[in-house]
C-alpha positions in Angstrom: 27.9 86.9 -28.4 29.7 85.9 -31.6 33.3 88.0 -31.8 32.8 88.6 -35.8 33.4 92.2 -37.2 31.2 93.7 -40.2 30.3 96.9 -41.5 26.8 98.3 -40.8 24.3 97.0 -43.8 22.8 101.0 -43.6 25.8 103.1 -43.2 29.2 101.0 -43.9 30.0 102.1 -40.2 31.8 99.8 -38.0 30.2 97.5 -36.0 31.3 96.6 -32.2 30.1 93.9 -29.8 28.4 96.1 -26.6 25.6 95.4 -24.2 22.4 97.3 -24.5 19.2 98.1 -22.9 16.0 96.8 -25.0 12.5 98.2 -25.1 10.2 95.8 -26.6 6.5 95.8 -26.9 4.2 92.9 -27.4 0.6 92.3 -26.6 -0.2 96.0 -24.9 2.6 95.2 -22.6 6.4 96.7 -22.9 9.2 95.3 -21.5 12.6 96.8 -20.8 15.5 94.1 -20.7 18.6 95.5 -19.2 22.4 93.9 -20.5 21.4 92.7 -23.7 24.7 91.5 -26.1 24.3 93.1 -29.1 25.9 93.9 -32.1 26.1 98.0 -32.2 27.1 100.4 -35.3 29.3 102.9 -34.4 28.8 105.5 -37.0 24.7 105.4 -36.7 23.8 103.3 -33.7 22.0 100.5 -35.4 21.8 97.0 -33.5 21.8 93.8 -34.9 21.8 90.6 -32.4 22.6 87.1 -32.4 20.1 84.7 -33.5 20.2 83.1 -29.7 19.7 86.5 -28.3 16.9 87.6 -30.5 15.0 84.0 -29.3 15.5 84.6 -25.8 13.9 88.7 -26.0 11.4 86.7 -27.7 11.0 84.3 -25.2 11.0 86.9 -22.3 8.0 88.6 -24.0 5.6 85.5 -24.3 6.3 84.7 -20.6 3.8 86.1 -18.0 4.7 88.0 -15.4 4.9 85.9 -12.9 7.3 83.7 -14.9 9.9 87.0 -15.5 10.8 87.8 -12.0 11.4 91.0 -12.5 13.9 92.8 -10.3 12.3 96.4 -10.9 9.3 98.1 -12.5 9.3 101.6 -13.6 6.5 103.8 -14.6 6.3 105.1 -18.5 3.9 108.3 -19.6 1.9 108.0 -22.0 2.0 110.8 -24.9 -0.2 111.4 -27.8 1.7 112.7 -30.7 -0.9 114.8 -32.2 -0.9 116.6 -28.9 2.7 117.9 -29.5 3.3 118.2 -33.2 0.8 118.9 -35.6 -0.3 115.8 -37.6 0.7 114.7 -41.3 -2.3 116.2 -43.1 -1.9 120.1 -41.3 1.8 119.5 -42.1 1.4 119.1 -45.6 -1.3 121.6 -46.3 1.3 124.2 -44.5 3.6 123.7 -47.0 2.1 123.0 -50.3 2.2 125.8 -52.7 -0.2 126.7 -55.4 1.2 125.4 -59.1 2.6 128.0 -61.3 1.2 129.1 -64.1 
């Protein structure tokens, strides 16, 4: 991972070099890859990554899954929004007022 220091492009926080855990999702399939250099903001938590490590995630996700070896799987639910929240449309109707005259 490249040692160089900048400020976040969204906040101005400070940025330090950590390792992460990725979720990525590509072609109905996610993928979680554990240890991941990255570039981390310490003010609101926003990643960037080198240009090699953003080619190997991508490279990890076109592979099949014989090809990744995977040490581990782990099992993810499935949640609808909609069945938690109410949607967009109910939102807004909830809080639109009537115009004044």
């Amino acid at each position: 991972m490249n040692e160089q220091n900048f400020d976040c492009h969204f906040c101005g926080g400070k940025v330090t070099a950590q390792r992460v855990d990725v979720m990525r999702h590509w072609k109905d399939r996610y993928i979680l890859i554990e240890n991941v250099p990255a570039h981390v903001c310490t003010q609101c938590g926003e990643r960037y990554y080198d240009a090699v490590v953003a080619e190997a995630m991508d490279q990890i996700m076109k592979a099949s899954e014989t090809e990744l070896g995977a040490k581990r799987e782990i099992c993810v639910p499935v949640i609808e929004m909609p069945a938690l929240y109410p949607s967009p449309q109910q939102v807004g109707a909830a809080v639109h007022d009537e115009p004044a005259d």
